[in-house]
C-alpha positions in Angstrom: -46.6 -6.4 15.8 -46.4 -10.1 15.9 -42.9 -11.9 15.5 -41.9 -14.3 12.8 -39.7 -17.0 12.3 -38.5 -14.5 9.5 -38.1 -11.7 11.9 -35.8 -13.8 13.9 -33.9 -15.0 10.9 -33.3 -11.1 9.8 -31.8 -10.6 12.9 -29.7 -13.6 13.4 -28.7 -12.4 9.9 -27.9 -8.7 10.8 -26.5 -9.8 13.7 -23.9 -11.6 12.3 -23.4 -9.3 9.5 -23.0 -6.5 12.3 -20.0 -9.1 14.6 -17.7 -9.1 11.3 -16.5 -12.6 11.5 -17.2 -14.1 8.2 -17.6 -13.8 4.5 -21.3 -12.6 5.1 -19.6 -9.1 6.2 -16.2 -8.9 4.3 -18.4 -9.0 0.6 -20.7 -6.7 -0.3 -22.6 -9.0 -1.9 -24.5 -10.0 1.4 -25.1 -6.6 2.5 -27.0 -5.9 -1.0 -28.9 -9.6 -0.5 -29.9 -8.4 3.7 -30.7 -5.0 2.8 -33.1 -6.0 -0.5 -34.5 -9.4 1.2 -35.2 -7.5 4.3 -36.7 -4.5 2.7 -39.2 -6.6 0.5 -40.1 -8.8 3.6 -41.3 -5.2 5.2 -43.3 -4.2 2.2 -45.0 -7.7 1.9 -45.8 -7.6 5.3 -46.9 -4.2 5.0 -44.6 -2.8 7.6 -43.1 -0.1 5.9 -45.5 3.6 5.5 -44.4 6.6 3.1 -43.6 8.6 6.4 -40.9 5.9 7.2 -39.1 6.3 4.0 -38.9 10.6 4.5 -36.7 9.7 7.1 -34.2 8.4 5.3 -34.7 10.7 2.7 -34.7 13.8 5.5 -31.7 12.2 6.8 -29.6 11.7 3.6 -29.9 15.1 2.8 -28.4 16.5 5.7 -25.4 13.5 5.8 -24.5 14.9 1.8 -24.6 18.1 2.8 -22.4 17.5 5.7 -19.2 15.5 3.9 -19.7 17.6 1.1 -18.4 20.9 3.0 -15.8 19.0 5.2 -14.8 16.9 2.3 -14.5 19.4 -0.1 -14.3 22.7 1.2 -12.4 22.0 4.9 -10.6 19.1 3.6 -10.0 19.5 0.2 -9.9 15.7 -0.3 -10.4 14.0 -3.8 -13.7 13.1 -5.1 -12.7 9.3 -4.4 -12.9 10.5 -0.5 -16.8 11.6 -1.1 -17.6 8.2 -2.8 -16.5 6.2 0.2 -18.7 8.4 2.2 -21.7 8.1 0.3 -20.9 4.3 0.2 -20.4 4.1 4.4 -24.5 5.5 3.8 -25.7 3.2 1.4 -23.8 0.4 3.2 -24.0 0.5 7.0 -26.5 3.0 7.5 -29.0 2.0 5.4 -28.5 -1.6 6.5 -29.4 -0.2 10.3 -32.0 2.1 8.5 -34.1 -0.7 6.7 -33.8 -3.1 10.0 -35.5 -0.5 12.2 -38.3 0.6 9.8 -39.4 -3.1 9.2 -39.2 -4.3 12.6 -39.6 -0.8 14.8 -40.3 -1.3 18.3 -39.5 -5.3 17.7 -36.3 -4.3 16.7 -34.8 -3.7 20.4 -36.7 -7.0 21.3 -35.5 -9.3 18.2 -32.0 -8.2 19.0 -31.9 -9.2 23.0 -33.8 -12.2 21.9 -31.1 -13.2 19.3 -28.6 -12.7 21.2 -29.3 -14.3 24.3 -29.6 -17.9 21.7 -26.6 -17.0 20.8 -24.9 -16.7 24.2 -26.5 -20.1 25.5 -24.9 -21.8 22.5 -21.5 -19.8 23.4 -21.9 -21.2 26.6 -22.0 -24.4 25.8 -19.1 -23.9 23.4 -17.0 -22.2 25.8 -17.1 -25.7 28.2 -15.8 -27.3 25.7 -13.0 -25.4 24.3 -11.9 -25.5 28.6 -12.2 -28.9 28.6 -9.4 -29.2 25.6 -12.0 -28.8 22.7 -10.3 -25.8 21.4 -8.2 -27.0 18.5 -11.4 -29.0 17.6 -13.6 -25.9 17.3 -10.8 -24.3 15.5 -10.2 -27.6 12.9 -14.0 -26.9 12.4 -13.7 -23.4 11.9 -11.0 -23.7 9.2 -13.2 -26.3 7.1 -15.8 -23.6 7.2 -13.6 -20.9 5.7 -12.4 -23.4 3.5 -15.9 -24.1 1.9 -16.8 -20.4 2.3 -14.9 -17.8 0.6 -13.5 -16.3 3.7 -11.1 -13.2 2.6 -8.5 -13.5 5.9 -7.3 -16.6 6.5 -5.0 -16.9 10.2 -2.8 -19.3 12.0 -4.4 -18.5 14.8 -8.4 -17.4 14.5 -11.7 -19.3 13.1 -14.8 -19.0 13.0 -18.2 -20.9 11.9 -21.2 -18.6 11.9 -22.0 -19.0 15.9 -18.9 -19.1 17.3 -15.2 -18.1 16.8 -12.3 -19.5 18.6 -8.5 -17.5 18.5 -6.3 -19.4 20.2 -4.8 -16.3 21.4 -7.5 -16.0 23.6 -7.7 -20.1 24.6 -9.5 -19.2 28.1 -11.8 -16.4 27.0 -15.1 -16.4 25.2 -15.5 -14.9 21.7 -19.0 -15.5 21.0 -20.1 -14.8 17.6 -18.2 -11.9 17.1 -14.6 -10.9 16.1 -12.8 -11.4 19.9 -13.6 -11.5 23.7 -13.8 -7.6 24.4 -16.3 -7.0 21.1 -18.6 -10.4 22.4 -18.9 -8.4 26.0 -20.2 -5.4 24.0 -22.7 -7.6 22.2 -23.7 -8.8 25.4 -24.3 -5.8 27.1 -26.5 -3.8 24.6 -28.2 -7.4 24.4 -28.6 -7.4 28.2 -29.9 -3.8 27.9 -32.5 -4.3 25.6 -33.3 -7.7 27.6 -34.3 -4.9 30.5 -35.7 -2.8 28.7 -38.2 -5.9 27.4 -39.1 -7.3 31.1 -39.4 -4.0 32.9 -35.3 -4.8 34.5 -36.1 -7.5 36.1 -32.7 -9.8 36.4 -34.6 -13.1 35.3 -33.0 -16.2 33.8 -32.0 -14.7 30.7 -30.7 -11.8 32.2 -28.1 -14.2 34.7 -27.3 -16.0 31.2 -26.3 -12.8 29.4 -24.4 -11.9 33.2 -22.4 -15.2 32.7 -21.7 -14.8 29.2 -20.3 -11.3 30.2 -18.0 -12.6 32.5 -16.6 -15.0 30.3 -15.1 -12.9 28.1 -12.5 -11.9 30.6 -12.8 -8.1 29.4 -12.4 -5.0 31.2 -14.1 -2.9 28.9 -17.0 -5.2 28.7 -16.8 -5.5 32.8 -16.8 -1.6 33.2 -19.6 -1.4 30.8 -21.8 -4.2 32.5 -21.5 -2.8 35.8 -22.7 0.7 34.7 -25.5 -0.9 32.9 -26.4 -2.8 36.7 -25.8 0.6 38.4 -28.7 1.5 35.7 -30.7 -1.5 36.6 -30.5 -0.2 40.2 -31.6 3.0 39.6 -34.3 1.7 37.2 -35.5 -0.5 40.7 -35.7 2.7 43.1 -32.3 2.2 44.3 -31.1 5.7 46.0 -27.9 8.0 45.2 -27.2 8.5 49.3 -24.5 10.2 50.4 -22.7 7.0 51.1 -22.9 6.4 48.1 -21.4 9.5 46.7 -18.7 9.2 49.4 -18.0 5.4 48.0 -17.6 6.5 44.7 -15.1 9.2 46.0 -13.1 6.6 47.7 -13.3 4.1 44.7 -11.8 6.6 41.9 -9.2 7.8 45.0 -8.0 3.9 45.0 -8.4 3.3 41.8 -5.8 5.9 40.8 -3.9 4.8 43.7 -3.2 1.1 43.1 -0.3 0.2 41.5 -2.4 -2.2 39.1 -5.1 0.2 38.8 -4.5 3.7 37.9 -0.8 3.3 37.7 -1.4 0.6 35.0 -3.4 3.0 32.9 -1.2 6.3 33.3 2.2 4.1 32.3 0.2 2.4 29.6 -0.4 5.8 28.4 3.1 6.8 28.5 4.6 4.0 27.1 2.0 4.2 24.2 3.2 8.1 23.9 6.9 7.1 24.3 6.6 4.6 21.5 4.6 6.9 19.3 7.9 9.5 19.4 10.2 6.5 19.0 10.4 7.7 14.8 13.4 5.1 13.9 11.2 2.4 15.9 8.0 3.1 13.7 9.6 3.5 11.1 11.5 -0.3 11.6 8.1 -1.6 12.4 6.7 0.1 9.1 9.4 -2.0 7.0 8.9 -5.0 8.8 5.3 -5.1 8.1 5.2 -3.9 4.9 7.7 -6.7 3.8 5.1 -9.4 6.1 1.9 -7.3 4.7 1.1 -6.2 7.9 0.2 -3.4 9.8 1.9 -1.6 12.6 -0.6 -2.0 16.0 -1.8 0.5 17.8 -3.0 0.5 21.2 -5.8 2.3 22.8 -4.4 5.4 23.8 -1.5 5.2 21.1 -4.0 5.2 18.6 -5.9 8.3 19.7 -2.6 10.5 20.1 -1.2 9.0 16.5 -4.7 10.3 15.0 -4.6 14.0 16.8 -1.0 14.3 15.5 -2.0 13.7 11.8 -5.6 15.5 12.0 -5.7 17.7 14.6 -8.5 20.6 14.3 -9.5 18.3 11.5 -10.9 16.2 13.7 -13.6 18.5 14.7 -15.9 17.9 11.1 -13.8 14.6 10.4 -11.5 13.7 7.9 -13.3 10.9 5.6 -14.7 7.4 6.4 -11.5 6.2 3.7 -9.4 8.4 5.5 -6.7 5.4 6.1 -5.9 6.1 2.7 -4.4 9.7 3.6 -1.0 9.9 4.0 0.2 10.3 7.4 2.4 13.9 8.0 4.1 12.4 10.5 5.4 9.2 9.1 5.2 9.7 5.2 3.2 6.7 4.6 -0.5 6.0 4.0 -2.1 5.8 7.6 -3.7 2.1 6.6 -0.1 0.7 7.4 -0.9 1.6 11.1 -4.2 -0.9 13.3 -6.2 1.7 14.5 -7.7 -0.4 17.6 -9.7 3.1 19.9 -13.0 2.7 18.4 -14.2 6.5 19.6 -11.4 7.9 17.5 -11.5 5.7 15.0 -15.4 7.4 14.4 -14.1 10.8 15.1 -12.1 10.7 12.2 -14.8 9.3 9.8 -17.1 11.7 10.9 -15.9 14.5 13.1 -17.0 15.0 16.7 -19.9 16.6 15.8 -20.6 13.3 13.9 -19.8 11.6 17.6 -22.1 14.3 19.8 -25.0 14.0 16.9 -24.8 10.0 17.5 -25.0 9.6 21.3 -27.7 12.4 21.3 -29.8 9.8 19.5 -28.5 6.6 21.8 -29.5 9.1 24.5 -32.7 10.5 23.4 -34.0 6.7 22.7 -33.6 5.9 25.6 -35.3 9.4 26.9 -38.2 8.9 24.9 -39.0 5.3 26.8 -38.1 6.7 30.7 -37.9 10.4 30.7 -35.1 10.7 32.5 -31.8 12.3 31.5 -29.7 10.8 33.8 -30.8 7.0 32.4 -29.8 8.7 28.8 -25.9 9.8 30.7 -25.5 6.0 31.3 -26.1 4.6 28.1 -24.0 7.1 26.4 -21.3 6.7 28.9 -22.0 3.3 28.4 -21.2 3.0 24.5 -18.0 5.2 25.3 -16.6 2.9 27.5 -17.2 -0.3 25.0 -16.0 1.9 22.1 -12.4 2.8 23.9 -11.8 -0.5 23.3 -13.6 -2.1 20.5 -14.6 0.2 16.9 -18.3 -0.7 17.2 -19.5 2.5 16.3 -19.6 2.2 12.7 -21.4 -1.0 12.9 -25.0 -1.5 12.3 -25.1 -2.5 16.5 -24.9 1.0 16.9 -25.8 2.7 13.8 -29.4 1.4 14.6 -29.6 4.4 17.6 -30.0 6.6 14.6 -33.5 6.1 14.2 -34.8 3.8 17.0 -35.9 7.0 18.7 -38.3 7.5 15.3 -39.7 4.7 15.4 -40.5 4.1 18.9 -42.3 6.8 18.8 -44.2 5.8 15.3 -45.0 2.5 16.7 -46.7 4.5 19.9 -48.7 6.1 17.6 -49.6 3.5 15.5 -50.9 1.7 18.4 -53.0 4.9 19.0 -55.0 5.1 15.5 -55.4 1.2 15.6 -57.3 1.7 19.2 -59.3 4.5 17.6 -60.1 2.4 14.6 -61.0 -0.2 17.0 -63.0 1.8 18.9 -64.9 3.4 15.8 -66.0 0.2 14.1 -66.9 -0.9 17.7 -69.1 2.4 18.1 -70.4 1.5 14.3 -71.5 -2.1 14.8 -73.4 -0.8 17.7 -75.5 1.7 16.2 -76.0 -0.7 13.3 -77.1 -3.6 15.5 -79.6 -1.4 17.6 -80.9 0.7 14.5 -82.1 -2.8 12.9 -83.8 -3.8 16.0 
């Protein structure tokens, strides 16, 4: 399928639809434009078949059915609960939907494309808010929201389409997306579907992408990337020797040994835990922020244990994609007063973990269907975890795209297959009609 200058501008579009940054993603408005603009682009270019559209269909059915018995039946949540649902489908998943049936196997490729445009202009960017540019990228950033009706305005964050600059993050890159940590996730599934283009080959792009990485100063990001070049490795023949094996041993053995390391982490966790059971402390924070219309944070690990305390089995099927609107059993208040900042549990309690499983069974079976090898499908999905512990990218159309990449990779394969027969026939046709005149 040959590439447009209108296939690039969808997915500069989705793209920054999908990094939450600007007005384009806090009205829905934009969503409806994308989703309609992009659909009828497909149809006029004839990109979208009957077959594609039973997918959705196939897939809708099954999503209803699903909230309807944990909603109603497990739940026993208001009917407002089963609207916001239905909405999360007719919102984000049909945005991710309607990108992969008009650009199918393009769509991986458009994406790394886009983004590595993105990262050189980050780059550039980045330089200058080192060399003391920063309150001028943020100056510019403010006119923007200014002249765009940008819902949440901040003393300390801005942003202008490509790039955002927080000056609680002065030395780190942001990117085009929300903060450092979530621009090192963009990255990396960029930098992934960059390999997966060129056959992993670490060419220029790729060492652009690497860079970028690095810039963001983000150990979730970090951790992610160097799984994704363990993949790389393994991709290029690299060996799992018993050396290897006996490295990794010693690595985790350190890693839970030095004090910045593993200690970090466990006393994080703890001190996370310890705050959670602090009630008079929450509950202080709770009136604070109410009366500054805020919300009380949550750290990684704060957040997962705050969720289990208030849903616990629940979690299984999921409580609601609204469910910050649920009072909390623990505190007495609705559980929106609280920044839910895990990602993975964040989804869990939208959609359940069989929500989560169903999910990185596609991410893993896409990238199944293009290597055949299970253990490549392990890393991605362990992959997407690790980015998701720290950043809620899950329920953004960066992810929800895995839903049906695996479809259409395989649609476009067999596309490519009738088209060669077609070829081949009115090849075979020609013939006989040029020798049967002579």
């Amino acid at each position: 399928m040959e590439k447009t200058k209108f296939d690039y501008f969808f997915s500069a579009f989705f793209l920054i639809i999908a990094a939450k940054t600007t007005f384009l993603t806090y009205y829905d408005i934009f969503w409806f434009i994308f989703s309609i603009s992009c659909l009828s682009y497909g149809l006029y270019k004839r990109r979208i078949y009957v077959s594609d559209l039973y997918v959705f269909v196939g897939f809708t059915i099954i999503y209803i059915v699903y909230i309807i018995f944990r909603n109603v039946f497990f739940n026993k949540l208001d009917i407002n609960y089963l609207l916001s649902d239905i909405f999360f489908l007719l919102k984000y998943i049909l945005l991710a939907f309607i990108f992969c049936i008009v650009f199918k196997r393009n769509a991986t490729i458009l994406i790394s494309e886009v983004i590595i445009k993105f990262a050189k202009i980050s780059l550039i960017l980045y330089i200058f808010q080192l060399l003391g540019g920063g309150e001028v990228l943020f100056r510019i950033g403010i006119i923007f929201h200014n002249i765009f009706p940008y819902p949440g305005n901040s003393e300390t964050y801005s942003n202008f389409l490509i790039f955002t600059y927080d000056k609680l993050h002065s030395i780190r890159n942001s990117g085009f997306v929300w903060e450092p940590g979530a621009f090192g996730c963009f990255l990396t599934i960029g930098l992934l579907f960059h390999f997966m283009k060129n056959n992993f080959k670490f060419d220029r792009n790729s060492k652009i992408l690497a860079v970028s990485i690095l810039t963001t100063i983000s150990t979730t990001a970090y951790l992610a990337f160097g799984v994704l070049m363990f993949l790389y490795y393994r991709v290029n023949g690299g060996i799992i020797s018993i050396k290897m094996i006996l490295g990794f041993a010693v690595g985790i053995v350190l890693f839970f040994s030095l004090p910045f390391l593993g200690d970090k982490i466990i006393q994080t966790y703890q001190d996370d835990v310890k705050a959670l059971d602090d009630y008079e402390m929450i509950i202080n924070g709770l009136d604070y922020f109410t009366e500054n219309e805020g919300e009380v944070k949550l750290n990684r690990f704060a957040s997962g244990v705050f969720l289990y305390r208030n849903f616990g089995h629940q979690l299984i099927f999921g409580v609601s994609n609204a469910y910050i609107n649920v009072k909390s059993s623990v505190y007495g208040v609705e559980i929106s007063k609280f920044n839910i900042s895990n990602g993975i549990i964040d989804f869990i309690a939208k959609f359940g973990m069989i929500g989560l499983i169903f999910l990185f069974y596609r991410i893993g079976n896409f990238i199944y269907i293009h290597y055949q090898k299970l253990e490549f499908s392990l890393y991605i999905i362990f992959i997407i975890l690790v980015m998701n512990f720290g950043e809620p990218l899950l329920i953004l159309p960066i992810t929800l795209i895995f839903l049906f990449l695996p479809r259409f990779s395989e649609i476009e394969e067999e596309d490519e297959e009738e088209d060669e027969n077609e070829e081949e026939e009115t090849k075979l046709r020609n013939a006989i009609n040029f020798y049967s005149k002579k």
